[in-house]
C-alpha positions as CSV (number, residue, x, y, z in Angstrom):
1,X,181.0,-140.4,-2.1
2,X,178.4,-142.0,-4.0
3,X,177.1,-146.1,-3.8
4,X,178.9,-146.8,-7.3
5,X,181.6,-145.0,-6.7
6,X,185.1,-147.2,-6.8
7,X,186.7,-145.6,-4.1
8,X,183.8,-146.4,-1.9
9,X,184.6,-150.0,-2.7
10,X,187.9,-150.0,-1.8
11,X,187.3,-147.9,1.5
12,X,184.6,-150.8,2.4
13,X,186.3,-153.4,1.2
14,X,187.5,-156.2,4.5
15,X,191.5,-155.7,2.4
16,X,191.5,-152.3,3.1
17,X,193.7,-152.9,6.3
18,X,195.7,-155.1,4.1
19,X,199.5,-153.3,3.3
20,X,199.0,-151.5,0.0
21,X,202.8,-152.1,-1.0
22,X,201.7,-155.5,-0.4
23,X,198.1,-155.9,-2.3
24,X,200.0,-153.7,-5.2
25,X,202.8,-156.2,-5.3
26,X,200.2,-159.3,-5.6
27,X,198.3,-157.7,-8.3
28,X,200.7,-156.0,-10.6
29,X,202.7,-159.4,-10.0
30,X,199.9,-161.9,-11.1
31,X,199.4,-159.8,-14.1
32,X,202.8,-159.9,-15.5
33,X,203.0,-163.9,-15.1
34,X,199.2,-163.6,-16.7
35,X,200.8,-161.8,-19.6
36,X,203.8,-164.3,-19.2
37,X,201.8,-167.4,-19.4
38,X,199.9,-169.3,-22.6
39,X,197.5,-171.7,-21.2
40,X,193.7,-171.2,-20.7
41,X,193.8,-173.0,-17.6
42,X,197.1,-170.9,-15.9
43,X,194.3,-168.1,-16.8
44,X,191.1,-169.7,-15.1
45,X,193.3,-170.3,-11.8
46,X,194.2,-166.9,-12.0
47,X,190.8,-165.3,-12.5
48,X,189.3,-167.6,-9.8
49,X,192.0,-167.2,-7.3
50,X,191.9,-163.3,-7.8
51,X,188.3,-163.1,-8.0
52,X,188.0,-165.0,-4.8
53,X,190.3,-162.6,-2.8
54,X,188.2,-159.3,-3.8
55,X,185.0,-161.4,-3.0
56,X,185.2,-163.6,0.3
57,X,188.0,-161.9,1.6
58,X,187.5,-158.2,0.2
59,X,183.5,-159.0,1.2
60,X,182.8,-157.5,-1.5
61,X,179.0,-158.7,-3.3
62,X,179.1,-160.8,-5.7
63,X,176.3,-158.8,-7.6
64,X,178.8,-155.7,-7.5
65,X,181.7,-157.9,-8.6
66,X,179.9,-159.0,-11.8
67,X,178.1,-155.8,-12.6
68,X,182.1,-154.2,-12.7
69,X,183.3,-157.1,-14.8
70,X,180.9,-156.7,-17.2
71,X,182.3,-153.2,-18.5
72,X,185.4,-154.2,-20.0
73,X,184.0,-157.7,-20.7
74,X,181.6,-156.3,-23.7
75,X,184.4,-154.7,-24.6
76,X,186.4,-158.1,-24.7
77,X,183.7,-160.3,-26.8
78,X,183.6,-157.3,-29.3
79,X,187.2,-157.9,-29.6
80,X,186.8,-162.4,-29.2
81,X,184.8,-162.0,-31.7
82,X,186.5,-159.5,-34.3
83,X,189.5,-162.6,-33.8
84,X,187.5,-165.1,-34.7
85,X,185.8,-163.8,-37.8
86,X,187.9,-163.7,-40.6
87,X,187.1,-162.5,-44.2
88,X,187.7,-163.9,-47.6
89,X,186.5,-164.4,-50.7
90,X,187.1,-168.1,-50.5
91,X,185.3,-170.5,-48.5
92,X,188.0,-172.1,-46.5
93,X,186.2,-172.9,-43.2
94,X,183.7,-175.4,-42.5
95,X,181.4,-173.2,-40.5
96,X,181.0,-169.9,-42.7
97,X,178.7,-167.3,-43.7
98,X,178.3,-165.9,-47.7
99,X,177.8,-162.3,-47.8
100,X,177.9,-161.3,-51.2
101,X,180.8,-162.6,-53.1
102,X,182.4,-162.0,-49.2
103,X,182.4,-165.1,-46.8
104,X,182.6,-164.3,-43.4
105,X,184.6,-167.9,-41.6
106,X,185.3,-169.3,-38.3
107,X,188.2,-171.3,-37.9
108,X,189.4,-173.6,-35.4
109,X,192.6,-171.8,-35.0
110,X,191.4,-168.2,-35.1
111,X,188.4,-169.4,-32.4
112,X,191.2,-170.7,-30.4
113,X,193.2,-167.6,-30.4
114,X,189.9,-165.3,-29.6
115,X,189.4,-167.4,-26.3
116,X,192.8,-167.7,-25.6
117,X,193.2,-163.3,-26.2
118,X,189.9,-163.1,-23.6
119,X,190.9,-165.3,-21.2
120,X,194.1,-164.0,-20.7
121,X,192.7,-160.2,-20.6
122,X,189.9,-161.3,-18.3
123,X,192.4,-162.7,-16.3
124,X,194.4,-159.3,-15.7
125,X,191.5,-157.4,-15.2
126,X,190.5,-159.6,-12.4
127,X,194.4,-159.0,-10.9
128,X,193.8,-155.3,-11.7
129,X,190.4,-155.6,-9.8
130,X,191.8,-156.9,-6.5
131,X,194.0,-153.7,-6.5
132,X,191.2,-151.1,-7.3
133,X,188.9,-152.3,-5.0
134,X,190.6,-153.1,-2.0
135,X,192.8,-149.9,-2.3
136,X,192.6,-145.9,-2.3
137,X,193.9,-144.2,-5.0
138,X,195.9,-141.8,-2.3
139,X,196.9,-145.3,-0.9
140,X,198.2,-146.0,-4.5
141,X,199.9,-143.0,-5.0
142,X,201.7,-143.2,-1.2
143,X,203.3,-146.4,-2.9
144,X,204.4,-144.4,-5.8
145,X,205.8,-141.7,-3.9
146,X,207.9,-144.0,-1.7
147,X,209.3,-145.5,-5.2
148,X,210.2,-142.0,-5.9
149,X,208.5,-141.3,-8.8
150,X,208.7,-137.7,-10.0
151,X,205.7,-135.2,-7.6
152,X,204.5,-133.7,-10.5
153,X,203.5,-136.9,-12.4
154,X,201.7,-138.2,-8.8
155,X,199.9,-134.7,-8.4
156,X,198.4,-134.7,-12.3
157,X,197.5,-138.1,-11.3
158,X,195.6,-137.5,-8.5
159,X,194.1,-134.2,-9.9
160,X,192.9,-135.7,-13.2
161,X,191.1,-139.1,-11.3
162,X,189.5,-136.2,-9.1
163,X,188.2,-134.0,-12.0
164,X,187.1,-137.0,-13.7
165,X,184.5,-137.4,-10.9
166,X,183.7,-133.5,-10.8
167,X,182.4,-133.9,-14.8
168,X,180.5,-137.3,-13.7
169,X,179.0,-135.0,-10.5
170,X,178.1,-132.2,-12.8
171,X,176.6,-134.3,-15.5
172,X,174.2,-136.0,-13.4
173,X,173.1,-133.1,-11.9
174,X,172.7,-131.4,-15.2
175,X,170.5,-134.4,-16.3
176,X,168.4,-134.2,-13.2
177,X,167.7,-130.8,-13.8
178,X,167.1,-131.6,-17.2
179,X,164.6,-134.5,-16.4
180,X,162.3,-132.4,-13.8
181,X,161.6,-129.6,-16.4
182,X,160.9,-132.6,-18.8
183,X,163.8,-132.1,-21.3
184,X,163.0,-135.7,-22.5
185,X,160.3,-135.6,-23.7
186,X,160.5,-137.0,-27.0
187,X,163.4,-137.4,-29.8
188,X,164.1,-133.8,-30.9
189,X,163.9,-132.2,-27.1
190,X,166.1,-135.5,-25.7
191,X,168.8,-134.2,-28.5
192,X,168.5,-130.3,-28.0
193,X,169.0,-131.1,-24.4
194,X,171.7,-133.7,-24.2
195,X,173.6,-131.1,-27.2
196,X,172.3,-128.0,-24.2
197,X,174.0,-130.2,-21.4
198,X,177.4,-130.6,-23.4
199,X,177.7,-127.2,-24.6
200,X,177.4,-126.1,-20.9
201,X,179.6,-129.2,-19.2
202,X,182.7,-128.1,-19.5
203,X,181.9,-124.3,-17.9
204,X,180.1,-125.7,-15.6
205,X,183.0,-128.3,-14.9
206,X,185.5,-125.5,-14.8
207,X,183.8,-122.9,-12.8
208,X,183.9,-126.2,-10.1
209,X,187.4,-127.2,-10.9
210,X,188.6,-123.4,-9.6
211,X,186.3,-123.8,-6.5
212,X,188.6,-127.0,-5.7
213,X,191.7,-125.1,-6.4
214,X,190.6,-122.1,-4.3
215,X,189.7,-124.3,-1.3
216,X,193.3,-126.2,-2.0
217,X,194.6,-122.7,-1.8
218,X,192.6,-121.9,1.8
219,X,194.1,-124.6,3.1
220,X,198.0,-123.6,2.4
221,X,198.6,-125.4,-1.2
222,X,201.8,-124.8,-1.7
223,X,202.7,-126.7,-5.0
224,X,202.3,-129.9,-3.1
225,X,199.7,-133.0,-2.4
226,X,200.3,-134.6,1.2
227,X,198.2,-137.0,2.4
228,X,198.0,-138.6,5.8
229,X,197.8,-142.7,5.5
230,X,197.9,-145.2,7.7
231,X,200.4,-147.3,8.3
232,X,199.6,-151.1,7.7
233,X,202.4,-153.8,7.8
234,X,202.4,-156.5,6.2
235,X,201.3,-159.9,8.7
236,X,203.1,-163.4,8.4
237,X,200.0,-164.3,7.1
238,X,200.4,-162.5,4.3
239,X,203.6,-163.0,3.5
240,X,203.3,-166.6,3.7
241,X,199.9,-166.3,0.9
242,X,202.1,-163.8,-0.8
243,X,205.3,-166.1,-1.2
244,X,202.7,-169.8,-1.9
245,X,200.8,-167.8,-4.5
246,X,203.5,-166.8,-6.6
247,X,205.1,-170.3,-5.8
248,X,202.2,-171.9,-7.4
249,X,202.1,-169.6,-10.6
250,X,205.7,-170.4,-10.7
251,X,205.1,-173.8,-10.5
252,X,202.3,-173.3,-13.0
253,X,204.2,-171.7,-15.7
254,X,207.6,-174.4,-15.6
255,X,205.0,-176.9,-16.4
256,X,205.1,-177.8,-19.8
């Protein structure tokens, strides 16, 4: 299990002896009040309050934390930021930008809606965050199978977040091997080897997928995933955060 790996976060992480009905139940709630609420601030509470629960309690660095956020968060300006712009061939905003016979604007009300869009999606990241990285994804799926959700559809899930690591484990290799015989070197090798490396990926990827069946098969696969989980109930403690933090939001969103 490699440094960078989100399992190995959540394995590490000071929640992991939390309940994972419990931590599921806290996320998954926060992020239906996030997508329930309309204020920037319900969203900064939110963001904070989760964010401070995956880093003083989860332990988890703050370095790490950030690094993670700031995936979907380019993908969240890009998106602030196609809100905001908006194109005519009028100049109806103050603050605007001729392009031609174009005039690319910013408005107060579409700047207000960009930041209101991010905040609110940066908000349930954060509450997806706390899940991901204080809990196993065969933790995750024990919840699913005690709310009876159809095998199959828990098996494919498992199988498919396995064999997404597989293809990251055999494309790093490949590019190691690729770097020590100096594919690299220069613009036309770098593109004949990264086009090499894709062309070969997915035999490569599939020849390892049948290994993992084959050893699933050693070991008596029948047609079935069990895994063996702990069991962690969930402390008064707990409960008591559990039941205040949804008072607050509560509270939070009757306030007009």
């Amino acid at each position: 299990m490699g440094a960078n790996s989100i399992d190995y976060y959540a394995y590490t992480s000071n929640m992991r002896n939390w309940n994972a009905a419990f931590k599921l139940v806290l996320g998954i709630g926060t992020l239906v009040f996030t997508v329930a609420a309309n204020r920037l601030w319900i969203f900064a509470w939110v963001f904070l309050s989760m964010s401070a629960l995956t880093v003083c309690v989860g332990r988890l660095s703050v370095h790490v934390y950030v690094r993670l956020l700031s995936i979907p968060l380019i993908f969240l300006l890009l998106g602030a930021l196609t809100i905001a712009v908006e194109v005519a061939r009028e100049p109806l905003a103050i603050h605007k930008l001729a392009i031609g016979s174009w005039y690319l604007m910013f408005t107060r009300q579409s700047v207000s809606l960009a930041v209101h869009v991010t905040g609110k999606a940066l908000a349930a990241v954060s509450a997806l965050y706390l899940v991901t990285l204080s809990t196993s994804v065969s933790e995750i799926l024990g919840v699913l199978e005690k709310l009876h959700l159809p095998s199959l559809l828990i098996e494919l899930m498992h199988l498919i977040y396995r064999y997404i690591f597989v293809l990251m484990d055999t494309t790093v290799r490949m590019r190691h091997a690729a770097e020590s015989r100096l594919g690299y070197g220069g613009l036309r090798k770098s593109l004949r080897t990264f086009g090499q490396m894709l062309g070969n990926l997915f035999l490569v990827s599939l020849k390892k997928a049948n290994r993992y069946y084959e050893a699933m098969e050693a070991r008596c696969y029948d047609g079935g995933l069990h895994f063996l989980q702990e069991e962690h109930p969930v402390t008064v403690g707990q409960a008591v955060f559990g039941v205040c933090y949804f008072g607050v939001l509560l509270v939070f969103l009757a306030v007009r």
